[in-house]
C-alpha positions in Angstrom: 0.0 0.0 0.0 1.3 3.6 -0.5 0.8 5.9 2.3 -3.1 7.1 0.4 -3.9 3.5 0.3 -2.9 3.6 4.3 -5.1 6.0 5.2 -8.2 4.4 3.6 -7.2 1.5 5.1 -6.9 2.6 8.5 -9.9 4.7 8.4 -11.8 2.1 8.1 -10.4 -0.7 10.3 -10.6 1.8 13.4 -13.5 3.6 11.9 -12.0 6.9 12.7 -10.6 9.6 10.7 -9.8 10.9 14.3 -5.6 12.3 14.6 -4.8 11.5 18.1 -2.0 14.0 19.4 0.4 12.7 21.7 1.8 16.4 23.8 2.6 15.5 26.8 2.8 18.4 29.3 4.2 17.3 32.8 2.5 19.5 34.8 -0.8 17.6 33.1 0.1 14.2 33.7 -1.2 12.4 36.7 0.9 9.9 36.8 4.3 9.9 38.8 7.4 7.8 37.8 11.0 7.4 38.6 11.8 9.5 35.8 10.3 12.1 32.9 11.0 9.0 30.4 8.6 6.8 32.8 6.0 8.9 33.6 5.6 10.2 29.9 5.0 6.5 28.4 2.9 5.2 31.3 0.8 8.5 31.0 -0.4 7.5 27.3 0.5 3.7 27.9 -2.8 3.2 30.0 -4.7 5.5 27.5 -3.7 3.2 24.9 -4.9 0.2 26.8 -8.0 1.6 27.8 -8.9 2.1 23.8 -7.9 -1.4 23.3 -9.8 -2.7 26.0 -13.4 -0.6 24.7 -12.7 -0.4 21.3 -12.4 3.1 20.4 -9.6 3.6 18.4 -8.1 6.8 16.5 -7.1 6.7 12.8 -3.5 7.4 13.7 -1.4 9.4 16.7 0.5 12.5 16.4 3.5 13.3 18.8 4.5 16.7 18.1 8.8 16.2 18.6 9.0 19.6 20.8 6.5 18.2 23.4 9.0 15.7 24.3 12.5 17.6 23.0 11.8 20.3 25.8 12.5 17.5 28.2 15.9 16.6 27.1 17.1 12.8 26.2 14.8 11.8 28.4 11.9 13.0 26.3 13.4 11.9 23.4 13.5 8.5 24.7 9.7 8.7 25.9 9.0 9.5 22.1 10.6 7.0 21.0 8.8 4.3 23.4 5.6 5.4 22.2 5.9 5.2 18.5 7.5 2.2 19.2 4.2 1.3 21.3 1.4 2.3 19.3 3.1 1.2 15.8 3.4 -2.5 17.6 -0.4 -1.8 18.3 -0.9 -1.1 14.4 -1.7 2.5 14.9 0.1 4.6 12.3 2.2 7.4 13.3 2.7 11.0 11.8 5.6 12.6 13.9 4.8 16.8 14.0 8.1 18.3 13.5 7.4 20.8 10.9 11.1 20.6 9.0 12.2 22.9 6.7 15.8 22.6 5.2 17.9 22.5 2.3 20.4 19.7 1.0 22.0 17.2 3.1 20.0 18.8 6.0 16.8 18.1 4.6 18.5 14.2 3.9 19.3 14.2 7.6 16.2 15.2 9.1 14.7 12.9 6.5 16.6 9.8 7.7 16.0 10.9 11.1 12.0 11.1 11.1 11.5 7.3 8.5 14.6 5.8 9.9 15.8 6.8 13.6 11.9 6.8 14.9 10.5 4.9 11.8 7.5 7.6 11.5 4.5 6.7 8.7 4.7 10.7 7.9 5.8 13.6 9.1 5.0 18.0 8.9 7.0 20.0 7.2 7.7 23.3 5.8 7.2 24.2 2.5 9.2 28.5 2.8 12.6 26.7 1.4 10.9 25.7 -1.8 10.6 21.9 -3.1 14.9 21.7 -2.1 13.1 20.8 1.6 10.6 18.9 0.3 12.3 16.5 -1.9 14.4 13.8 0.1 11.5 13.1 2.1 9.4 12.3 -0.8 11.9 11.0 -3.2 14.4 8.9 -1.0 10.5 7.5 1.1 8.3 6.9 -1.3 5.5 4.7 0.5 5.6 7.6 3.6 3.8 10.4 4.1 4.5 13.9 4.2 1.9 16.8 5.1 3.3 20.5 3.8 2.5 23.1 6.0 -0.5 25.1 3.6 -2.8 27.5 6.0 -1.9 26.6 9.8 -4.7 26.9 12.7 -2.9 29.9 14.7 -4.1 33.2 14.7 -1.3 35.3 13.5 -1.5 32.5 10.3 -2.8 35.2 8.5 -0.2 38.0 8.8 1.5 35.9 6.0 -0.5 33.1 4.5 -3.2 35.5 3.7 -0.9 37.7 1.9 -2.2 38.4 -1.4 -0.1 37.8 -4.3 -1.5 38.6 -7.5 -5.3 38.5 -6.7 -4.3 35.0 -5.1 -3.6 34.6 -1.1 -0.2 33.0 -0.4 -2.3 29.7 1.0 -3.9 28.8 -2.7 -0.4 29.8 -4.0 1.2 26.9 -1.9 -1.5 24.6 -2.0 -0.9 24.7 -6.2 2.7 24.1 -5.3 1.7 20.9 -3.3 0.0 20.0 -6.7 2.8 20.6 -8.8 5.2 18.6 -6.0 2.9 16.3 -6.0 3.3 12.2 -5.7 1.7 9.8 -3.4 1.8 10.5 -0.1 1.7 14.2 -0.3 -0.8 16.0 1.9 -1.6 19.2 3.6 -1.8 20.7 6.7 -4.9 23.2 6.6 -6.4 24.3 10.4 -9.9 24.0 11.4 -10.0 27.6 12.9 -10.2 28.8 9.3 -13.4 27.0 7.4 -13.3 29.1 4.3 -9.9 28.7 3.7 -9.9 24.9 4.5 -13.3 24.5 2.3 -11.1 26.3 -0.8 -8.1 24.7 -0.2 -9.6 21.7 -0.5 -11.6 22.3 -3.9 -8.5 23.6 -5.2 -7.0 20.0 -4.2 -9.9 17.9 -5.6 -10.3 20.0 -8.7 -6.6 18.8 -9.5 -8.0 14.9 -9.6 -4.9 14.2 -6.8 -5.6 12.3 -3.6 -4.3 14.7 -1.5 -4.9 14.2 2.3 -5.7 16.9 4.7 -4.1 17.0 8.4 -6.8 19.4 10.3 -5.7 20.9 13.7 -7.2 23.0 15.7 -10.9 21.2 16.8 -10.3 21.4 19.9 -9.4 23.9 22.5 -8.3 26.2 19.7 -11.6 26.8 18.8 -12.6 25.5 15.4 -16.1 25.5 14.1 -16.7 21.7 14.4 -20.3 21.9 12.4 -18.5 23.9 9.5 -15.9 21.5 9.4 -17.9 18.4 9.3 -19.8 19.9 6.4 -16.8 20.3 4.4 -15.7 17.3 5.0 -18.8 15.4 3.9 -18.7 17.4 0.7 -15.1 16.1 0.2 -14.9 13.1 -2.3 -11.6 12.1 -0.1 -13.1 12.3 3.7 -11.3 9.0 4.3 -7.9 10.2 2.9 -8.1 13.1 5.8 -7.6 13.3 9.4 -8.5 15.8 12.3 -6.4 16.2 15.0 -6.9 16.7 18.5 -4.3 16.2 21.3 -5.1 18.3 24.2 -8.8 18.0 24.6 -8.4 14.3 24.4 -5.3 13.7 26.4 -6.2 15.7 29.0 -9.9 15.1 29.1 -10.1 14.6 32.7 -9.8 18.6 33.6 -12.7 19.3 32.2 -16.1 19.1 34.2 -18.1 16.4 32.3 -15.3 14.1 32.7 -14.0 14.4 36.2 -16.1 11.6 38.0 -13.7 9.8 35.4 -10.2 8.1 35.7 -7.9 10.1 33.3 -7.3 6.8 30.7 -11.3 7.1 30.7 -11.8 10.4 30.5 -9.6 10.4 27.4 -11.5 7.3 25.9 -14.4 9.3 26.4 -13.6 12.4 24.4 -12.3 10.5 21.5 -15.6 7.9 21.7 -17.3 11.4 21.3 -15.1 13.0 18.7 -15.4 9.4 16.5 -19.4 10.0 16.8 -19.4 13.4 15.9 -17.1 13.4 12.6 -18.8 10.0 11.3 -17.0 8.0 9.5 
């Protein structure tokens, strides 16, 4: 299967298009180790096994590298436990580490993300022009890798809404995804902006590609869940795309209608819900 083929494929087997992000924030975790390393994997250890053991699965996980690189080697091993632990699971991976480099660099960090913590995909950057793009697509061809198109943050806009001749800089790099394009090639295109997502992604499907959507920003950053779901139902490639949400599942228990809830629950819970509410 090539990495489009994956996603089908996983979609349905968990029936989920649900991006489970993996961000572990100590201060968060209620559960207390010998060590940062410890404390991080049993943290989403139990959450795993509590999907396991009621069934409700995600379509994939995403650990976001600086979650765990802020804690030194010792998050760095954490990371590498968990993909480690959900891959042996048969959950696939996209590791959020947004690269964007030229030449042997770009090799490196290549080799890093498919070989060192054998990632399914990974984010990246697209400002250094297809030079950063190309050894992660070339040298991997049966991975994954979602360019950075229209993010979910609010200051997005002060340059991916630029206009450049009558077109904003988002269209503009979503027709360079297109013209980059091979298997495996996706976008990553934030729910807090609906429009935008709903013409990026006719711009996609009027180019006949499968191009697969990564979609932050459902959760506590506020995107219109209703608006999304209708676009996605109008997409011919709903299955192809994922939405992600890390801290509003992870840390599910904070919030009210969860509390009477053990955290590995609580979690469960939110992405039960989540599951029900995009359909499948």
């Amino acid at each position: 299967m090539d990495y489009c083929e994956s996603l089908t494929y996983y979609a349905q087997k968990y029936q989920s298009i649900v991006c489970m992000g993996l961000d572990p924030v100590l201060e968060d975790i209620p559960v207390k180790k010998e060590s940062i390393r410890h404390s991080i994997v049993a943290f989403y250890e139990e959450i795993l096994n509590k999907c396991l053991s009621s069934r409700v699965y995600p379509a994939c996980v995403k650990p976001n590298y600086a979650f765990y690189a802020q804690y030194g080697i010792d998050g760095i091993l954490a990371l590498c436990d968990l993909i480690t632990l959900f891959k042996n699971e048969g959950f696939p991976v996209i590791l959020d580490v947004k690269r964007g480099d030229i030449g042997k660099t770009a090799t490196a960090y290549a080799k890093e993300a498919f070989e060192f913590f054998h990632a399914d995909a990974v984010t990246l950057s697209p400002y250094l022009g297809f030079d950063s793009i190309k050894p992660f697509i070339s040298n991997y061809p049966d991975k994954g890798c979602y360019i950075l198109v229209k993010t979910s943050n609010k200051s997005s806009s002060e340059i991916q809404d630029i206009v450049v001749e009558d077109e904003p800089f988002y269209i503009i790099i979503a027709k360079k995804v297109i013209e980059w394009y091979k298997p495996g090639i996706g976008a990553v295109v934030g729910a807090t902006f609906p429009q935008q997502l709903s013409d990026i992604i006719n711009v996609f499907e009027e180019s006949g590609n499968k191009i697969p959507l990564l979609i932050p920003g459902i959760g506590t950053q506020g995107g219109d869940m209703e608006k999304v779901i209708k676009i996605l139902n109008s997409s011919k490639n709903k299955r192809l795309h994922r939405v992600n949400a890390s801290s509003s599942i992870n840390y599910a228990y904070k919030e009210s209608q969860y509390r009477s809830l053990k955290y590995d629950a609580a979690a469960v819970e939110a992405l039960k819900i989540l599951n029900d509410t995009l359909g499948y």
